[in-house]
N, C-alpha and C positions, 0 to 999 in steps of 0.2 A: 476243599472247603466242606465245613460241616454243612449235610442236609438244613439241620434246626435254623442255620444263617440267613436273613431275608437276603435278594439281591440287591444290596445298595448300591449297585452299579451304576444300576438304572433311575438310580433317584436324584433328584436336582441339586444343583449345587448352588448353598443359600448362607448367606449371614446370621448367627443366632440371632441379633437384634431384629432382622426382618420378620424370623420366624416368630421370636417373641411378642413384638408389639402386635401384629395377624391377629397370635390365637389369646392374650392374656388383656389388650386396652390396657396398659397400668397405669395411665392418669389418673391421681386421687384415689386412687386403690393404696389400702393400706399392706404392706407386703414384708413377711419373712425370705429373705435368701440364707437357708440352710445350710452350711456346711460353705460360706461365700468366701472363702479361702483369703487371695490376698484384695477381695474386695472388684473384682475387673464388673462382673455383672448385678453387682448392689451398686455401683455406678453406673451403670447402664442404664437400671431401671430408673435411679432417680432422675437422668435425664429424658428420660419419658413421662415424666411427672408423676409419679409413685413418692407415696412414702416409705423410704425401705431401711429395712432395720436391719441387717448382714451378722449371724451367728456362726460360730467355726470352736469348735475344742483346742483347734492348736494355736501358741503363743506367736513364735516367726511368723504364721498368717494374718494373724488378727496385726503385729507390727506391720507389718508389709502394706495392709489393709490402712491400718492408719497414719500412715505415713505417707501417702498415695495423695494427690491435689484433689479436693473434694466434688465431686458435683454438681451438690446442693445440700440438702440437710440430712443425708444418709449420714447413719449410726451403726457401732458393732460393736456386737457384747459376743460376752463367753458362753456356749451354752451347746447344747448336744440334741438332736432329732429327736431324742425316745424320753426327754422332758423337756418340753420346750417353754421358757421362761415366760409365758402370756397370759391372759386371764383367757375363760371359756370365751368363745364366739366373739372374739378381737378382733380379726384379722380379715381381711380380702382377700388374698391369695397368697400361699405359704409354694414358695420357687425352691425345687431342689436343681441344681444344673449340673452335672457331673460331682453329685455329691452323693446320692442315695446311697449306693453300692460301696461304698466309704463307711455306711454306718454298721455296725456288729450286726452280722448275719440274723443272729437270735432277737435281734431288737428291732424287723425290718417292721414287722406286725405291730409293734408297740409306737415305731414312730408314725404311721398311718394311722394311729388309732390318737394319737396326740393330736396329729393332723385334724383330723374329725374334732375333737376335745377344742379345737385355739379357733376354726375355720366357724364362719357365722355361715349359717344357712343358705346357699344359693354361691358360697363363697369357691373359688377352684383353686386344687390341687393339683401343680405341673411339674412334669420328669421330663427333663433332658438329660437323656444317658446314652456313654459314646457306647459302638458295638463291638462285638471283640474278633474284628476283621480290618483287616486295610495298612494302607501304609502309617499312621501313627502308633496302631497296638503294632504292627510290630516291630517298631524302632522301643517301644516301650515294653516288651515282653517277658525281655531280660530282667529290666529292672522288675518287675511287677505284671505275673503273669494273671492277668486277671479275669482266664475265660469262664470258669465256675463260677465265682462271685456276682458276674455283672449277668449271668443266667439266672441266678438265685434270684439276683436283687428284681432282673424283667419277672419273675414267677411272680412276687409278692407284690409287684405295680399293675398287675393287671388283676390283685386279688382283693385291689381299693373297691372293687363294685362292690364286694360280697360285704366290706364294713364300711357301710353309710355312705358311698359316693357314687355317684352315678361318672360312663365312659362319656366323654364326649367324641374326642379323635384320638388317632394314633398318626403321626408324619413322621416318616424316614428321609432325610436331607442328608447331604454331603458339604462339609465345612474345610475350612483350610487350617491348619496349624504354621503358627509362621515364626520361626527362630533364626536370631541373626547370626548365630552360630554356638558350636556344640557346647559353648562354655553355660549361653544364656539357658541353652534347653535344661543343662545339666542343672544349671542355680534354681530352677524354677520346679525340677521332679524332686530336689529334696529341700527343698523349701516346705512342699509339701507332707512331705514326713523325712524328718533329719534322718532316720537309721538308712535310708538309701543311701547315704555319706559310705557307708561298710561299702555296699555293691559298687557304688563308681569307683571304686581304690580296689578292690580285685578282678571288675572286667571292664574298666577303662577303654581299653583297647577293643574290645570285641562292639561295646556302647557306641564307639566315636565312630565303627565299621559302619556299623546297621544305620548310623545319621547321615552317614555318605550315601549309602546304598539306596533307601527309601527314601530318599529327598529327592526332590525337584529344586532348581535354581531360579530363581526369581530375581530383579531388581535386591541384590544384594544378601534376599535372605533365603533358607531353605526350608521346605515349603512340604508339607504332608497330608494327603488327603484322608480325612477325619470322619466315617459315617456315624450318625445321630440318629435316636430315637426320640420322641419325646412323645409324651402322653400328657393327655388334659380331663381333668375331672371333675365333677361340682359335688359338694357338699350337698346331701338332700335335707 
């Protein structure tokens, strides 16, 4: 294991909703979820009583997303981190959750800085991003080897103090990933981005290996433990 790796070994094992509601209250808090893919935690939040608006660049997500039994008055539009469709100082808290490191390297400063640009004074800016250790990254490796990227992406999230935000916390937890089997894992990594469609049709076999290997067996489903980062910031 790389030195640079916290030990998440030793860190609790927590539901993101628990962790969510703790450090963000989103009751009546107006909320962007970033990059909110097929919509799983822009329902979440509106069940916490948020108003959340859920943006994603990609088409199959945002379908998946609206197609999904609603919440409560959760919305999703088309739109990108590094312009984000709002007026100045709209917003309560802009939620990125396994999205950041998604957005173009070169554009990580630019969406922090939008961030600042949409977030009303006192407003906070929160990352949950998974780490590039454990048994989920590496059932996912193959498909999408994502250790430089999600380093990059931790550089420029801990570079929010230096443009307009102040640190509140950082918590390291341990999540579970829960798939009922290799078909669902596999519909849901290229849902995510179609061109994985190419990688599961020439390492099929090796994919289906490492989902036997790194899994635990559960009540039916196979089961990967997931370490998390998340950081909390406010708008000054």
């Amino acid at each position: 294991m790389s030195s640079i790796l916290p030990r998440w070994q030793d860190s609790p094992k927590r539901p993101h909703t628990g962790v969510i509601e703790e450090l963000l209250s989103p009751a009546n808090m107006r909320i962007i979820d970033v990059g909110c893919g097929a919509g799983q935690m822009t329902r979440a939040l509106t069940t916490m009583g948020g108003e959340v608006i859920g943006i994603d660049p990609g088409k199959r997500q945002l379908e998946r997303a609206t197609a999904a039994q609603p919440a409560g008055s959760e919305m999703y539009i088309c739109g990108i981190a590094e312009a984000l469709p709002f007026d100045n100082q709209s917003i309560d808290i802009i939620f990125f959750f396994n999205s950041f490191h998604h957005v173009p390297h070169n554009n990580f400063s630019n969406a922090i800085n939008e961030s600042n640009r949409v977030l009303r004074p006192g407003g906070k800016l929160f990352f949950s991003e998974p780490i590039a250790d454990g048994p989920q990254f590496e059932l996912s490796k193959l498909i999408n080897d994502e250790t430089e990227i999600r380093a990059l992406a931790y550089e420029s999230i801990l570079s929010a103090s230096k443009n307009g935000f102040r640190a509140i916390s950082e918590l390291i937890y341990i999540t579970e990933s829960r798939h009922e089997n290799f078909e669902s894992f596999k519909s849901n990594s290229t849902s995510i981005n179609p061109a994985r469609d190419v990688i599961f049709e020439k390492h099929n076999t090796e994919i289906r290996d490492r989902f036997e290997t790194f899994s635990t067996k559960d009540q039916g489903y196979f089961i990967f433990n997931h370490p998390i980062r998340s950081n909390l910031f406010e708008r000054r």
